[in-house]
C-alpha positions in Angstrom: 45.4 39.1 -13.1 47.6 36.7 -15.1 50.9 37.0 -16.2 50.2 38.6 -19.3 48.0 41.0 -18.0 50.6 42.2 -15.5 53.2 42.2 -18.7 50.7 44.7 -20.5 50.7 46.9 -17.2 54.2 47.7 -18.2 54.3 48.4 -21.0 54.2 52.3 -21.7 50.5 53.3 -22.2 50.7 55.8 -24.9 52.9 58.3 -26.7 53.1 61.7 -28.2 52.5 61.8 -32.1 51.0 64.4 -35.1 47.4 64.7 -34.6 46.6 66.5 -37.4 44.9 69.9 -36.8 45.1 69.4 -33.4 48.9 69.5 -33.5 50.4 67.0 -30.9 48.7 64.5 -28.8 49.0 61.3 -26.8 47.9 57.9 -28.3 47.5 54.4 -26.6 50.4 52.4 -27.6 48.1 49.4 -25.5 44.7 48.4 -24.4 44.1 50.4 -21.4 41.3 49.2 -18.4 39.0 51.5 -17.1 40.4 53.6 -13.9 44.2 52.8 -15.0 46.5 56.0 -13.6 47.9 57.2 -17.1 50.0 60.2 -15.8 50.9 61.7 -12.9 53.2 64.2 -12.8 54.1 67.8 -10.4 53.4 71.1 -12.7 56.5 73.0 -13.8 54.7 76.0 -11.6 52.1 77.0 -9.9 50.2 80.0 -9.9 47.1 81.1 -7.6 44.4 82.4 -9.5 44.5 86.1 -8.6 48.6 86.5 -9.6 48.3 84.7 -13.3 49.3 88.2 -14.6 51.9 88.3 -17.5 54.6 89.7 -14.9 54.2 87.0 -12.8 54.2 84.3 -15.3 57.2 85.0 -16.8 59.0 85.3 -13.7 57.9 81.7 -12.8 59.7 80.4 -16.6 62.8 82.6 -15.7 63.2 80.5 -12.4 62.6 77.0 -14.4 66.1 75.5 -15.1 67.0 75.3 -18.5 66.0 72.1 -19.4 62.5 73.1 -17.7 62.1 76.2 -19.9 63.3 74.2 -23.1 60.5 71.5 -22.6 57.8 74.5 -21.7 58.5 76.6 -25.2 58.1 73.2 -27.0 54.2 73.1 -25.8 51.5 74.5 -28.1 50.5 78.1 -28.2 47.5 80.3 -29.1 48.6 83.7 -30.1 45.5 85.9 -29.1 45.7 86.9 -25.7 43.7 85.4 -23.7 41.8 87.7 -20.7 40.6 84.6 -18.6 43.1 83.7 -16.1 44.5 80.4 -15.2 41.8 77.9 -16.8 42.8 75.4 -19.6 41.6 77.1 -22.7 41.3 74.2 -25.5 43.9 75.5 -27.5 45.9 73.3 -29.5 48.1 74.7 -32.4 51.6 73.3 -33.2 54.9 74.9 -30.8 57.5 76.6 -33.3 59.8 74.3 -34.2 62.0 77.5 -35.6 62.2 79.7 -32.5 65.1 79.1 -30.2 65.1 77.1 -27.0 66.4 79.6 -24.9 67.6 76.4 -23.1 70.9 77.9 -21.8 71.1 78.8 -17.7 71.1 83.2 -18.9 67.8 83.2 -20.5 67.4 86.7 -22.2 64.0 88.0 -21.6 62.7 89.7 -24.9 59.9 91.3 -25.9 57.9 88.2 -27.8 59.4 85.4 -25.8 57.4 87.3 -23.3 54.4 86.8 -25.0 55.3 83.2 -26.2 55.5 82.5 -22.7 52.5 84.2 -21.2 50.3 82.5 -24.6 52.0 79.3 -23.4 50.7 79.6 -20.4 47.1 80.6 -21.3 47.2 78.0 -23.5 48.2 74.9 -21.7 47.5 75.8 -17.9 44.6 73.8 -15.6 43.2 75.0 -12.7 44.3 72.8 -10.0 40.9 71.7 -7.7 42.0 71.0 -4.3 38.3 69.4 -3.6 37.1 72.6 -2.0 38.2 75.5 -4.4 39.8 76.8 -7.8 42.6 78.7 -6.2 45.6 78.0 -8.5 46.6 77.0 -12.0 49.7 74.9 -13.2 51.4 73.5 -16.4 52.3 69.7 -16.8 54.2 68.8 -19.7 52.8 65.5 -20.6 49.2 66.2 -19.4 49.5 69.9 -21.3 49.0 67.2 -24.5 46.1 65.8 -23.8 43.7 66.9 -26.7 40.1 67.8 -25.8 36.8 66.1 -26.9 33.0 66.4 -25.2 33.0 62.7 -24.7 37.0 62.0 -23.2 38.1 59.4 -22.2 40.5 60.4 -19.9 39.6 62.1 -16.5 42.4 65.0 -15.5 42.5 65.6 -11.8 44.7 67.3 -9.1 45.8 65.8 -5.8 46.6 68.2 -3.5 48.3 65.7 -0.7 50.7 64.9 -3.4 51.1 67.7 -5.1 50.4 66.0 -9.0 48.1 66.5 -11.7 47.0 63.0 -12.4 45.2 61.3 -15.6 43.3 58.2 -15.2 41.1 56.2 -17.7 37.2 56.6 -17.9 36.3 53.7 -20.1 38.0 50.9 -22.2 40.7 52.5 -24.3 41.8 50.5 -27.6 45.6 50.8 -28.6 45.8 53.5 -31.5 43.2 55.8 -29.7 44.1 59.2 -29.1 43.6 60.0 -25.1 41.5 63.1 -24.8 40.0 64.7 -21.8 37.7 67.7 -21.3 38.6 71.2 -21.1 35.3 73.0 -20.2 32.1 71.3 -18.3 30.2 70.5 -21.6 27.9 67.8 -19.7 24.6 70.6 -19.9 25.3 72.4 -23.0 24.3 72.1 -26.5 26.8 71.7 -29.6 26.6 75.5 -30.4 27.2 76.2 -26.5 30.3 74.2 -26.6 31.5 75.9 -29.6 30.6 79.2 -28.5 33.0 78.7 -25.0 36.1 76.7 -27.2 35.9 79.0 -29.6 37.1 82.3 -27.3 40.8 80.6 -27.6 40.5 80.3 -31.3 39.6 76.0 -31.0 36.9 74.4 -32.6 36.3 70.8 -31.4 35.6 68.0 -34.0 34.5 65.4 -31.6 32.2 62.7 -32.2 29.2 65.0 -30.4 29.9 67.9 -32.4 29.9 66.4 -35.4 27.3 68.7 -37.4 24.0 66.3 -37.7 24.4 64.7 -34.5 21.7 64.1 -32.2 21.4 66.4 -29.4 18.0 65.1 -28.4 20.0 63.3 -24.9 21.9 66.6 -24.1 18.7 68.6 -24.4 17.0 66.4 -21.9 20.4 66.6 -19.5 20.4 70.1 -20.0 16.6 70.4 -19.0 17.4 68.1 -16.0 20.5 69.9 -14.9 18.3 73.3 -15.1 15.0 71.5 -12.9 17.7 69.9 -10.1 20.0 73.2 -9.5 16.7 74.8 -8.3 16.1 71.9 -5.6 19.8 71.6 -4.9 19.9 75.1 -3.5 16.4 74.8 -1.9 18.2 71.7 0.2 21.6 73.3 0.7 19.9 76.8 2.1 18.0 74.4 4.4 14.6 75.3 2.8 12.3 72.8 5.1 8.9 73.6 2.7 10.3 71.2 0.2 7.1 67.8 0.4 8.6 64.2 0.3 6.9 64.2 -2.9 9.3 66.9 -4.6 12.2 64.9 -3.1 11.2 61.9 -4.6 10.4 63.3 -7.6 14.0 65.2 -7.3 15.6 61.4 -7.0 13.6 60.2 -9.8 15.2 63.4 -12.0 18.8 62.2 -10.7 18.7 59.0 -12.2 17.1 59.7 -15.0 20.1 62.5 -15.5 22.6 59.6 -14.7 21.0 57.1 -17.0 21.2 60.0 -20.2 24.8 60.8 -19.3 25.8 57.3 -19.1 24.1 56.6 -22.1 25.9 60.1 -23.9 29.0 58.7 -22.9 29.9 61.0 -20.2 31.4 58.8 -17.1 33.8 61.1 -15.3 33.2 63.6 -12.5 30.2 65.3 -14.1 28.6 61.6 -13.6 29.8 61.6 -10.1 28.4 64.6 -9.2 25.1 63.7 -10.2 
């Protein structure tokens, strides 16, 4: 690394702007490398998966300090209620400039900041992977930006030893960009599938792979692939000895085709990995 390079390194990566529709998201301020560490920061609260009722979530706010619940009512909300606990729903209208802060230490709990906080919630939360399981959910401020496309360029993850929700580059980013990661795993589904799951939370993505004309032909053949491998996958898992070499090696011969299309789609984060 020369010296410039390490003077670009500290300069701040990206900041929070208008993004249209989408209401606020982050932007490269600078040319970011592949696998840079964007964001890491601890959630406000944490939540396992089974308590994310509305009771519980507002007593987590009601414990924030004041500063804490002031930052949290400034992140984007999607009024309909929401049924699905817990995951990160793709939801991305403007906060409410207008309504108070409530950033004082006596926070008065009414009757629609209760819902304002629950939506909040629903709207903005991840669930937190600790590498084995989908036990909990949290909030981050600065990740809770992060705008959603089918082909991001950001990868959001959760280390558990640390206790942060982390954000680290997938590919070359070019200063201006908007950072985007993915809210739902759209690696085997169609344009209308992808729709159909973003649009339950009232969000309809505009991405460069659902643009309307846009050739699917490469998802179709990952989705075919995907379908064809889960059956072997579970075949090896259970232990199932009458699979033939020739079935395995046909099986490796699927997985790199599958890797080849998504790399090819643009899709380098974990689903790539996990082929």
């Amino acid at each position: 690394m020369n010296s410039d390079d390490g003077e670009a390194l500290n300069i701040a990566a990206f900041e929070t702007r208008n993004a249209g529709a989408k209401g606020f998201g982050l932007f490269a301020t600078r040319d970011i490398e592949p696998g840079e560490r964007l964001i890491e920061e601890s959630p406000l609260f944490i939540l396992p998966k089974q308590d994310t009722l509305n009771a519980a979530i507002v007593e987590s706010f009601m414990q924030l300090r004041s500063e804490q619940r002031a930052a949290y009512l400034k992140l984007s909300s999607y009024t309909t209620t929401v049924t699905d606990s817990g995951t990160r729903s793709g939801v991305n209208g403007t906060a409410d400039d207008n309504q108070p802060d409530h950033d004082s230490d006596e926070c008065e709990m009414s009757e629609s900041l209760a819902a304002r906080v629950v939506n909040i919630w629903r709207t903005n939360s991840y669930m937190l992977d600790d590498g084995i399981t989908l036990d909990s959910a949290g909030v981050g401020l600065t990740t809770s930006r992060l705008n959603h496309s089918c082909v991001p360029n950001v990868y959001t993850a959760y280390n558990s030893t640390s206790g942060c929700m982390t954000v680290q580059a997938l590919k070359p980013i070019t200063a201006g960009d908007e950072l985007c990661t993915a809210y739902i795993n759209g690696a085997g589904k169609l344009r209308s599938e992808r729709r159909a799951q973003l649009s339950m939370w009232g969000f309809t993505c505009t991405c460069i792979a659902c643009a309307d004309g846009r050739d699917e032909s490469r998802r179709r053949e990952i989705k075919t692939l995907m379908t064809k491998l889960e059956g072997v996958k579970t075949q090896m898992l259970e232990g199932d000895t009458s699979l033939s070499v020739a079935q395995i090696e046909q099986a490796v011969g699927d997985l790199l085709d599958q890797a080849t299309l998504m790399s090819d789609e643009g899709l380098l984060g974990p689903d790539l990995a996990d082929v």
